[in-house]
C-alpha positions as CSV (number, residue, x, y, z in Angstrom):
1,X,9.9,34.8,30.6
2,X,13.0,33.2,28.8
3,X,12.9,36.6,26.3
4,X,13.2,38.7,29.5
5,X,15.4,36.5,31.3
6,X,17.2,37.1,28.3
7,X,17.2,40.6,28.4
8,X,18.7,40.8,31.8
9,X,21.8,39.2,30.3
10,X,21.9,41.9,27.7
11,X,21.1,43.9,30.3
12,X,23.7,42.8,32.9
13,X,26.7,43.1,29.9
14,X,25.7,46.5,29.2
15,X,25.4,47.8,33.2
16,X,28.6,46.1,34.1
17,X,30.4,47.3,31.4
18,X,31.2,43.8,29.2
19,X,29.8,45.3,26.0
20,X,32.2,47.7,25.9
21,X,34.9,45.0,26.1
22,X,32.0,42.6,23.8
23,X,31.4,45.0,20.7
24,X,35.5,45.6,20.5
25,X,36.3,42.3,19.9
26,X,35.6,40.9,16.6
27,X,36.1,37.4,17.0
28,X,33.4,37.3,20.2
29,X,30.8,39.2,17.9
30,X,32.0,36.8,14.7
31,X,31.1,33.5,17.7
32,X,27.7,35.3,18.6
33,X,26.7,35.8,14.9
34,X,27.5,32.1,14.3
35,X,25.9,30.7,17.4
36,X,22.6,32.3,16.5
37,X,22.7,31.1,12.7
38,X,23.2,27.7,13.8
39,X,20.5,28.1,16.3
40,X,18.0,29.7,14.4
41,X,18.9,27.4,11.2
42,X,18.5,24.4,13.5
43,X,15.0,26.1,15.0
44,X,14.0,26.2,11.2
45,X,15.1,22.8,10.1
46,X,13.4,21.3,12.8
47,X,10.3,22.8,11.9
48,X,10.5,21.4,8.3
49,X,11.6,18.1,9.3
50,X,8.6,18.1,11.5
51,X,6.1,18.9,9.1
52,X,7.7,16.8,6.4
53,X,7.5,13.7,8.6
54,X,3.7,14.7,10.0
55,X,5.0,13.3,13.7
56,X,5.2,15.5,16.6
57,X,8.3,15.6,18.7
58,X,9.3,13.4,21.6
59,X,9.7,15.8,23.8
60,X,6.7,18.4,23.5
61,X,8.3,22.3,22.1
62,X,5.2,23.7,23.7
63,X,6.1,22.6,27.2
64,X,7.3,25.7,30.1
65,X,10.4,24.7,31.0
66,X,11.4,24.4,26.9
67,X,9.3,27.2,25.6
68,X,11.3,29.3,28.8
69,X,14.7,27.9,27.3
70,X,14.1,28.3,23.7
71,X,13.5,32.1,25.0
72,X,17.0,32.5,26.3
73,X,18.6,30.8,24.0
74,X,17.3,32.7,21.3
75,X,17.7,36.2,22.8
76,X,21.2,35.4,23.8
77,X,22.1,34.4,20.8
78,X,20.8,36.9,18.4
79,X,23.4,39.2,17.7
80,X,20.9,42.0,16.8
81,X,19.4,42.6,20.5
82,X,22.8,42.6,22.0
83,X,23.9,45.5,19.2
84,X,20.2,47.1,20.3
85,X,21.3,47.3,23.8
86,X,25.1,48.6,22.9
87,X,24.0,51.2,20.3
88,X,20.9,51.9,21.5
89,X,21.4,52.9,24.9
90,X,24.6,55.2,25.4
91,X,22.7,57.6,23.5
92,X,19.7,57.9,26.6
93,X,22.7,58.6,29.1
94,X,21.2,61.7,30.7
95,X,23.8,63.2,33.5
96,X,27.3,63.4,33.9
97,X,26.8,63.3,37.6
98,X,25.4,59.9,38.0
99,X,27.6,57.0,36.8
100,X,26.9,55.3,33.7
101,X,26.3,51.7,35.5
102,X,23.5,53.1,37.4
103,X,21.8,55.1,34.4
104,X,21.9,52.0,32.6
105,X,20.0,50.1,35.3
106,X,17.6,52.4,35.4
107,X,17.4,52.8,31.3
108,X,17.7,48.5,31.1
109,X,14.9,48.2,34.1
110,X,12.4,50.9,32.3
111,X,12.6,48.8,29.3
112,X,12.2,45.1,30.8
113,X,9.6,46.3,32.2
114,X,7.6,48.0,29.0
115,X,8.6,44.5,27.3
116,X,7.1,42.6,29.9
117,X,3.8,43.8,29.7
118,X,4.3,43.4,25.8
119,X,5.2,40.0,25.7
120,X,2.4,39.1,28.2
121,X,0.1,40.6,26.1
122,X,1.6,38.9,22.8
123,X,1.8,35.5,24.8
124,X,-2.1,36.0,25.4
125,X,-3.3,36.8,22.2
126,X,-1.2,34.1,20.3
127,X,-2.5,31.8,22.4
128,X,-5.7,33.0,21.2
129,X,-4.9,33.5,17.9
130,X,-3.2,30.0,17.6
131,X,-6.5,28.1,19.1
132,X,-8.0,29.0,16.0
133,X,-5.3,28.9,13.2
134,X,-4.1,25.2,14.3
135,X,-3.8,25.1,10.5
136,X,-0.9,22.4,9.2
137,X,0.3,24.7,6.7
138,X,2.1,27.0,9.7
139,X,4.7,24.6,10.1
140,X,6.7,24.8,6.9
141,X,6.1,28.6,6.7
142,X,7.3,29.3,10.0
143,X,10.4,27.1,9.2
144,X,11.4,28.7,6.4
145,X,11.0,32.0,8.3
146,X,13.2,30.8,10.6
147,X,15.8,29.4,7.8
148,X,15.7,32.5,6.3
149,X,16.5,34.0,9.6
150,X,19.3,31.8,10.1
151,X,20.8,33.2,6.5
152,X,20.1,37.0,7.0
153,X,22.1,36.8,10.7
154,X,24.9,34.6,8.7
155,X,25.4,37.9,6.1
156,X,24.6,40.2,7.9
């Protein structure tokens, strides 16, 4: 739910007409960029740490309420879905009669919902998945991933 709470705000700058204003200002895309390196380098880091140390957190990653926040934080933040939504859709505009605020809510609307039902269905079989690959090794692989992440958003 954070992912798609997430893609309403990307949603919301694109139907009210901020990503116009967003994507022509290079210092706000240049803040973006950096706010989702340090995130996704401090996602990764942690991960290591974690697995180096062999202790779990304090407070539990797996819980709702911070799985739901880690999901907004890191959709907001990555620059990539934001330049989806701004590149992406202008091209599916499909009348000149209709404003461009309300095709966008029903282009932004089609697709939450699409994603929905895919990221219920990844949630579940993860879930699954994860049950039986509780494996210790996971931990530093998915914080390099996430390092590496960090890096590729940095240059890119």
């Amino acid at each position: 739910m954070g992912l798609i709470t997430g893609l309403l705000v990307h949603s919301s700058t694109l139907i009210f007409g901020w990503s116009k204003f967003f994507s022509n200002s290079d210092t706000i895309l240049f803040y973006i960029k950096i706010i989702g390196f340090t995130y996704f380098l401090y996602l990764g880091i942690l991960e290591l740490y974690l697995y180096l140390l062999k202790k779990q957190s304090k407070k539990k990653i797996s819980s709702s309420k911070n799985l739901f926040k880690q999901g907004i934080i890191m959709n907001i933040s990555n620059p990539k879905v934001g330049l989806f939504f701004w590149l992406f859709f202008p091209n599916f505009l499909f009348s000149t009669e209709i404003t461009e605020s309300l095709q966008y809510t029903f282009l932004c609307s089609i697709f939450i919902v699409q994603v929905f039902f895919i990221f219920l269905l990844t949630a579940y079989f993860s879930s699954r998945l994860s049950n039986i690959l509780k494996v210790g090794i996971l931990k530093p692989i998915n914080g390099l991933i996430l390092t590496i992440l960090a890096v590729y958003i940095l240059l890119s």
